[in-house]
C-alpha positions as CSV (number, residue, x, y, z in Angstrom):
1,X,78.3,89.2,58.0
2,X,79.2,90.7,54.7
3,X,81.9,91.6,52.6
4,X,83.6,94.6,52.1
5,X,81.6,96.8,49.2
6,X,82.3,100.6,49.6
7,X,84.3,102.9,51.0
8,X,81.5,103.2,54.5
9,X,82.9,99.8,55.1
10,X,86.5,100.5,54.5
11,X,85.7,103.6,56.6
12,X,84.4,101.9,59.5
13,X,87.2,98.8,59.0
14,X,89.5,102.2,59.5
15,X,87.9,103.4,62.2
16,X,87.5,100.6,64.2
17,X,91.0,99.3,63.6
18,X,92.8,103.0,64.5
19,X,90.7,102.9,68.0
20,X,92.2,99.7,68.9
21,X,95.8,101.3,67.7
22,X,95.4,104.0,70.1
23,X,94.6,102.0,73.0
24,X,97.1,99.3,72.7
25,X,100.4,99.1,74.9
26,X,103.1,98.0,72.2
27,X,101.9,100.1,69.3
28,X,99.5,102.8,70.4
29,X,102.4,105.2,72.1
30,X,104.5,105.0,68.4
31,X,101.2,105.9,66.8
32,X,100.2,108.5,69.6
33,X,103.6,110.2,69.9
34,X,103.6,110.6,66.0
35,X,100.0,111.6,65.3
36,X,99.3,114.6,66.8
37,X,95.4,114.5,68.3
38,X,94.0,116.8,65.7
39,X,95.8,115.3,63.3
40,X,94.0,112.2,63.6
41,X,91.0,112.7,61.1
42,X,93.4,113.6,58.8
43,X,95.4,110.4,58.7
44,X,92.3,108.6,59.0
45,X,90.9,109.7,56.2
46,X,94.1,108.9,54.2
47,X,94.0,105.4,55.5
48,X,90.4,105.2,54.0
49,X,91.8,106.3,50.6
50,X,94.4,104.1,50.8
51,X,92.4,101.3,52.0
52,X,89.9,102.1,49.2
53,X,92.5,102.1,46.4
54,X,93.9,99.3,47.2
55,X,90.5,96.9,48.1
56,X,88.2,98.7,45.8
57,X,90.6,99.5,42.6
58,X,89.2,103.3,43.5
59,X,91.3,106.1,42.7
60,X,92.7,108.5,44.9
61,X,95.6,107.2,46.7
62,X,99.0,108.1,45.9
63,X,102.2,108.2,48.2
64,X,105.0,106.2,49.7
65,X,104.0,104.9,52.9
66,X,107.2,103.0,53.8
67,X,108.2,106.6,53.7
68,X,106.3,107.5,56.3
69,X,107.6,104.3,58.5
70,X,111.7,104.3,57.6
71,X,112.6,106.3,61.1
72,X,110.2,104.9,63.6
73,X,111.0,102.4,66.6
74,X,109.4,99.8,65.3
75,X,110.2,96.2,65.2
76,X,109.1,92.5,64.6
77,X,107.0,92.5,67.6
78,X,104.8,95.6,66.3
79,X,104.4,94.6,63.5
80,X,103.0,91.5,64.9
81,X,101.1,93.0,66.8
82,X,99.3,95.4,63.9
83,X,98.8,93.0,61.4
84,X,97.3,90.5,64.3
85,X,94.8,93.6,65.6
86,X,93.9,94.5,62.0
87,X,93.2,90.7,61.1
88,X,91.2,90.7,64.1
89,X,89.0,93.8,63.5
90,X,88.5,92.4,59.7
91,X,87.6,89.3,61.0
92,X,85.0,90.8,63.5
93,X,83.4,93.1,61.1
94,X,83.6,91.2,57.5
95,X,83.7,87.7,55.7
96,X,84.2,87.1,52.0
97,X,87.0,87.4,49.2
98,X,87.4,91.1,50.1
99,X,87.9,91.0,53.8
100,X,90.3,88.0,53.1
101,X,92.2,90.0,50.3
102,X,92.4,93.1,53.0
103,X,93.9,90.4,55.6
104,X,96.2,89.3,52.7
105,X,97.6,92.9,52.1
106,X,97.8,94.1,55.7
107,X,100.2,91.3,56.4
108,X,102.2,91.6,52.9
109,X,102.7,95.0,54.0
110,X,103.8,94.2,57.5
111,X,106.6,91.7,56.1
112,X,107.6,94.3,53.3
113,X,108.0,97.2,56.0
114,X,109.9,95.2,58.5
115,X,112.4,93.8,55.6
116,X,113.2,97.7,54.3
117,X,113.6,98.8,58.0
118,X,115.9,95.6,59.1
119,X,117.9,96.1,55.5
120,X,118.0,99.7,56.7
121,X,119.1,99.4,59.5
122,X,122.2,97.3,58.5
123,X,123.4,99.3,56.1
C-alpha cells in the first residue's frame, strides 16, 4: 500500500468511505434522510475538495461545516461510529504519514463537532 498523493486518492478515500455511510444502520438514515439521492455527487465532490484542502494544502475549499451539522440527531455514538468507519476505510486503502494525518483529522473533527453540538444543546 501507499500513501495518500492526489486528489484520485482522496477521491476514491471519499468514495469508498460515503458507500459504507449509506449502508450503515446508525449513521446511514441521518446521511440518507438529509442527502437527497441526486444530491449525492454533489456533496461528494465537496468532501473531495475538502478532503484535498485539508491533506494536500490544495486550494479550493471554503465553508463551515459544523454549520452544516448544528441541527442534526446526532450523538456520541455516531460520531463513533464515523470516525471508526472512516479510520477503517483509510486503513484499508492507505499507509504512511498522510493516511495517518487523515485519521488524525477525521477524529479531531469528530470530538470538535460533538463538543459544539453538546455545548449547544445546553444552552
Amino acid at each position: 500500500m501507499r500513501d495518500i498523493e492526489k486528489r484520485e486518492d482522496i477521491v476514491l478515500m471519499v468514495d469508498t468511505f460515503y458507500q459504507k455511510v449509506q449502508q450503515d444502520e446508525l449513521i446511514g438514515p441521518i446521511f440518507n434522510s438529509r442527502i437527497a439521492p441526486d444530491a449525492w455527487p454533489a456533496h461528494l465532490n465537496r468532501m473531495c475538495t475538502f478532503w484535498t484542502t485539508i491533506l494536500l494544502n490544495q486550494p479550493g475549499y471554503s465553508g463551515q461545516p459544523f454549520e452544516k451539522h448544528r441541527d442534526m440527531p446526532i450523538h456520541k455514538a455516531h460520531f463513533e461510529r464515523w470516525v471508526s468507519m472512516f479510520k477503517t476505510i483509510v486503513d484499508g486503502l492507505f499507509e504512511g504519514p498522510i493516511a495517518n494525518d487523515a485519521k488524525y483529522r477525521a477524529e479531531l473533527m469528530g470530538h470538535l463537532f460533538l463538543a459544539k453540538l453538546e455545548k449547544g444543546r445546553l444552552a
